[in-house]
N, C-alpha and C positions, 0 to 999 in steps of 0.2 A: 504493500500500500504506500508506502512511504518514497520508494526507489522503482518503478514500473522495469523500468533496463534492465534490472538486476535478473530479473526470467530469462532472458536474452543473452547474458552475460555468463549465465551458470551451467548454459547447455554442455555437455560434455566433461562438465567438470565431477570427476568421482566425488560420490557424498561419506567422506570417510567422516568417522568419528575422532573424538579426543578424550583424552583422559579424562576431565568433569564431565564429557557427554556421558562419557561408560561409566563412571560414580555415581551420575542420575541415573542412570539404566539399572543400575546395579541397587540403590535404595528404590524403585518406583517395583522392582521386581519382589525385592523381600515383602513390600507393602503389599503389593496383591495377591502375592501369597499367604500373608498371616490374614488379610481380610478373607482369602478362601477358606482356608483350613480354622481361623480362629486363634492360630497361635496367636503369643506375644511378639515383639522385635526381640527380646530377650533368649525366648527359646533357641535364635539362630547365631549369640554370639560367640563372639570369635570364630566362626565360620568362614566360609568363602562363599560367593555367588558369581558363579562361571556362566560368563554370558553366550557360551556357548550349548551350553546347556539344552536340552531336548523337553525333559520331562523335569519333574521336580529333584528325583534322586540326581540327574547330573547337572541341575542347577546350584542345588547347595549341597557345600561337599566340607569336609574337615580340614583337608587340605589344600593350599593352592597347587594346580597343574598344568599353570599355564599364562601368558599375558593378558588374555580378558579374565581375568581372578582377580574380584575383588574382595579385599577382607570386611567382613562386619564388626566395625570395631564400636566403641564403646559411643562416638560423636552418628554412627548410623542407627544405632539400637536406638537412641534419645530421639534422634530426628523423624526415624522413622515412626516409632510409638508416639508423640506428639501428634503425629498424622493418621493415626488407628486410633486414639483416640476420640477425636475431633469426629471424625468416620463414624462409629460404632455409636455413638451420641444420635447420630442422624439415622443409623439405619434402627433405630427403637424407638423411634417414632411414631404413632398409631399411623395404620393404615399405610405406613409408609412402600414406596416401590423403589430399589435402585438396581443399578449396575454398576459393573466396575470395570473398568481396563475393555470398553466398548466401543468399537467402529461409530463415530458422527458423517453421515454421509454430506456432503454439500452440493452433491451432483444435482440434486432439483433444479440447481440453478442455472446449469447449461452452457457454463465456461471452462472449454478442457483445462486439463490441469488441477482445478481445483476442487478435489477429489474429498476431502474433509480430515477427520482426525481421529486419534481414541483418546476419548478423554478418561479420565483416572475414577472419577466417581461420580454421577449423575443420578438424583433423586428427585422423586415426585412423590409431594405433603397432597392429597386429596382432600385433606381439612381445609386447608389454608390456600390451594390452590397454587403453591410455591414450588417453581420446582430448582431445584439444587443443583451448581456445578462447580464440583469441590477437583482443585489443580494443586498438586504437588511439588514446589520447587526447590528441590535440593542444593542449588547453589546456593555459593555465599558471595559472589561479587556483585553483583546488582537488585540491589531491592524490587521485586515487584510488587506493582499496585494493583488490586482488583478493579479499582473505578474504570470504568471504559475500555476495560482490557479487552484487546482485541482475539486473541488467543480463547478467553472464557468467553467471550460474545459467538465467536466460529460454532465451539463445543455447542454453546446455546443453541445458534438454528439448527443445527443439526439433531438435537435433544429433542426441541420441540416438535418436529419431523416423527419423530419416536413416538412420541407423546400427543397425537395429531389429535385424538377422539377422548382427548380431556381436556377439560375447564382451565385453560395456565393464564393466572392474572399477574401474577409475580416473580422474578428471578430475582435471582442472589448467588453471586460468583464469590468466589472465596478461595484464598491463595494462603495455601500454607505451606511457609519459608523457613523452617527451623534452625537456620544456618546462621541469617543474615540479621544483622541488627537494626529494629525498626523499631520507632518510638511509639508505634500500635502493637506491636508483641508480635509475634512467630504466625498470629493466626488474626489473617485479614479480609473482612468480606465488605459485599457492595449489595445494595438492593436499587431493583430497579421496576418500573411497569413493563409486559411483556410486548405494549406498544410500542417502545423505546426501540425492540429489535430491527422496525421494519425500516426507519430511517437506517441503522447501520446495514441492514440484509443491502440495502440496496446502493448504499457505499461503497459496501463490499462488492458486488456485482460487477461497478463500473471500473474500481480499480482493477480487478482483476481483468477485464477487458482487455483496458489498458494495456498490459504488459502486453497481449498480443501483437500490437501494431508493433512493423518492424521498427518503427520510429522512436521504441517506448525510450523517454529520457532516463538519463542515469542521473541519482543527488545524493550527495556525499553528504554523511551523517552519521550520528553516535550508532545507525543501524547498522552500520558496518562491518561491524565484528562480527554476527552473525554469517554475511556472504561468502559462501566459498568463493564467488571469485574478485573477492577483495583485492587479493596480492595483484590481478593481472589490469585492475579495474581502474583504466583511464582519467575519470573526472576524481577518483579515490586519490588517485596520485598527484592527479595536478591540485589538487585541495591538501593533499600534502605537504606539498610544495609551495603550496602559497600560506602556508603555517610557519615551516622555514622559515624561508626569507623574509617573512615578517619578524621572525624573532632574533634570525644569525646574518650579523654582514660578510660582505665576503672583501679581504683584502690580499688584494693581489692577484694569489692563486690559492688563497689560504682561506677555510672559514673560519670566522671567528666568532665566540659565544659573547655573549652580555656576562659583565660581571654580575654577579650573583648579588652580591653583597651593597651593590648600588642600583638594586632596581626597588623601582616605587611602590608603595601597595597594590595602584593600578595594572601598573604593569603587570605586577605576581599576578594579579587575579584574572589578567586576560590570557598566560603564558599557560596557568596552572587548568583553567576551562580547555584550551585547545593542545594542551601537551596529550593529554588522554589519545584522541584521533591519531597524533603521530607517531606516538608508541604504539599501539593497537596495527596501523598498518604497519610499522616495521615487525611486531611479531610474526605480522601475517603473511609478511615477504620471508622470514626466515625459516618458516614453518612450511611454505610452498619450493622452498628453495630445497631443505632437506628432501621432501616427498620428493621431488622431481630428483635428485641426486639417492633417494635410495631405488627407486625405479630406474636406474642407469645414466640418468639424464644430468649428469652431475656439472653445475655451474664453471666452465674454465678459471682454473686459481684457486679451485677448492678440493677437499677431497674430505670423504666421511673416517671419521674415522671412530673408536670404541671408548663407552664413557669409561671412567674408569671402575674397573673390579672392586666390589666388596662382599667381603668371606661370611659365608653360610655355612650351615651346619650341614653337615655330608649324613642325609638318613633323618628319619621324625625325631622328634626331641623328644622323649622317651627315652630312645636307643640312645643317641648323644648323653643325656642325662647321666644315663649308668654306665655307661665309660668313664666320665669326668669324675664320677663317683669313683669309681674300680682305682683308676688311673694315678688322679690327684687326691684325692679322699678329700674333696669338694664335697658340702653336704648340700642336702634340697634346697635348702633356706638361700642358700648361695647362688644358687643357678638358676632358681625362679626369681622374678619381676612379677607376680600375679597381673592377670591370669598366664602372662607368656615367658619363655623362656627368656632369659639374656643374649644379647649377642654374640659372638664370641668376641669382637673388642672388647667389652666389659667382662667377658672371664676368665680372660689373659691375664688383667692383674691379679686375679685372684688365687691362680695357680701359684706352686711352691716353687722357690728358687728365685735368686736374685739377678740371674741370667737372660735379660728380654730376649735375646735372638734364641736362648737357647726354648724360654717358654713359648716361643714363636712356632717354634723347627716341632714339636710336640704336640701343639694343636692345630698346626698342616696337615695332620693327618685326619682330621675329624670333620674340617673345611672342604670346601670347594668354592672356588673365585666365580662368579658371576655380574658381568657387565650389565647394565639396567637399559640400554639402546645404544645409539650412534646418535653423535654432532654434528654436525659441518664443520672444517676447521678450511685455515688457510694451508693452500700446500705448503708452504713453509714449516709449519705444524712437526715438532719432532714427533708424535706420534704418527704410529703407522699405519698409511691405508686400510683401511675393510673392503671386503668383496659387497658391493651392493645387492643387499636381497630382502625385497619388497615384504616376504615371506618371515624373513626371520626379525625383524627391525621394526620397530614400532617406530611411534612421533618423535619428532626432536626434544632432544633436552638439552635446556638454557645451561 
């Protein structure tokens, strides 16, 4: 709605994820499972949720085995259960009807592409004539607001589609962000008349249009982050670009920053609004930059290469445990951190002997090195090349 070009812009480009995609993936999946089954977020901690997963049993598993493995740690259990809470309040409601994790179609509307959504929770009050569309936001960098949300508004005509042969006088969208700090709390909702939808239905309609015409303009804005083809994306960059040079001169051949320490309040306050956009598209250049160089396509003057190795426990912590035990006469107290194991950094000092290489050489043996991805580096980079492979390598790390 915001960007029409960006339809235009995006064809071709792979829809990969990132790691906070797959973190919401990964809490929005325990969520609809404890809402099926009735567990707690509790029941699944310290768990893992393998997004590759088929069925439930190889969705959540004890162990990680793999790079879409996310662990249920103590900050998902909280978040999650905040949001089954909030949930299960609603679904014992008299009379109440919901669903959960359900296809909202939008195709009534007759604009290819805009196909619709599954929204996370959608209820209909028969009392009250209200019906409910409850969104789950697991991040923690950007607050969202329920008022006018366009995202709960989509879910809505689609809900009400559902809902064709009852009485709907009422909606109320409701965003719950357990992550993010809001001076209305983790859990935010909007009411509104179910009249309200038909000015947006048909907002929406025309925007969506829009993007069809081969014409559709491209407008650089805080939406940008979202676009996969931000990094390649023209008006993104000349809006870049004129952020720059607004803020750094150039002497000579040289650019040069503003002193820091000599700029005015005004200044901060117009540097510190538009720094956001120029950061954001340089992630997004160096985040496209990898992908294309771990697909083969690697930037001339650069080369991938391995983050660096840190030491895991060779075997489940269990078996570890009782070696370190056997070995060093380490006791439990020692090598747990409840509920998890220690590192082995942190059990290195703890072992006998005043000798670090020699307590090193000792728990090599219990270890295994494991790199967490590839960088981009400059060829000059004393570290040494990787073979690029799309397969084994995940996203950049900064």
């Amino acid at each position: 709605m915001m960007c029409p070009g960006s339809i235009r812009m995006s064809e071709g480009i792979p829809n990969t994820s990132s790691a906070y995609a797959d973190e919401g993936t990964a809490a929005h999946t325990l969520a609809d499972h404890c809402l099926t089954t009735g567990f707690d977020a509790d029941r699944f901690a310290d768990w893992f949720v393998n997004l590759d997963g088929k069925t439930p049993a190889e969705k959540f598993i004890v162990a990680s085995n793999g790079p879409r493995c996310h662990e249920i740690d103590a900050e998902m259990v909280d978040g999650v259960q905040t949001y089954l809470d909030y949930v299960r309040e609603i679904m014992i409601s008299p009379g109440v009807e919901f669903e959960v994790e359900q296809w909202l179609s939008l195709e009534y509307l007759g604009v290819p592409g805009l196909d619709g959504g599954t929204g996370d929770v959608v209820a209909y009050h028969p009392e009250t004539q209200m019906l409910d569309v409850v969104d789950l936001k697991y991040g923690r960098g950007i607050p969202v607001e329920p008022k006018d949300n366009t995202q709960g508004l989509c879910y809505a005509l689609g809900a009400i589609r559902r809902y064709h042969n009852r009485g709907i006088k009422k909606l109320r969208i409701t965003i719950v962000q357990p992550r993010c700090p809001h001076p209305a709390g983790p859990i935010r909702t909007w009411e509104a008349d179910v009249i309200d939808l038909l000015d947006f239905e048909a907002d929406l309609k025309e925007a969506a249009l829009r993007t069809l015409k081969p014409d559709a303009p491209l407008n650089s804005g805080e939406w940008c982050k979202f676009c996969p083809a931000a990094p390649t994306c023209p008006t993104r960059r000349e809006h870049a670009l004129t952020i720059a040079q607004a803020e750094f001169s150039v002497v000579g051949e040289e650019l040069t920053l503003p002193v820091v320490a000599q700029l005015d309040p005004e200044n901060l306050a117009k540097i510190l609004t538009e720094i956001t956009q120029l950061e954001d598209w340089c992630r997004r250049v160096k985040e496209h930059a990898h992908a294309e160089a771990v697909h083969g396509r690697c930037p001339p003057g650069f080369k991938l290469v391995a983050n660096r190795a840190t030491r895991r426990w060779r075997g489940d912590d269990a078996n570890v445990a009782e070696m370190l035990e056997d070995l060093f006469g380490l006791e439990t107290a020692q090598i747990y951190a409840e509920p998890k194991m220690l590192s082995p950094a942190k059990i290195e000092p703890l072992m006998p002997g005043k000798n670090k290489a020699e307590r090193a050489k000792k728990l090599a043996e219990l270890c295994t090195k494991e790199s967490s991805g590839t960088v981009l580096a400059l060829a000059a980079d004393p570290r040494p090349a990787v073979k690029a492979d799309a397969s084994e390598f995940g996203e950049a790390v900064e």
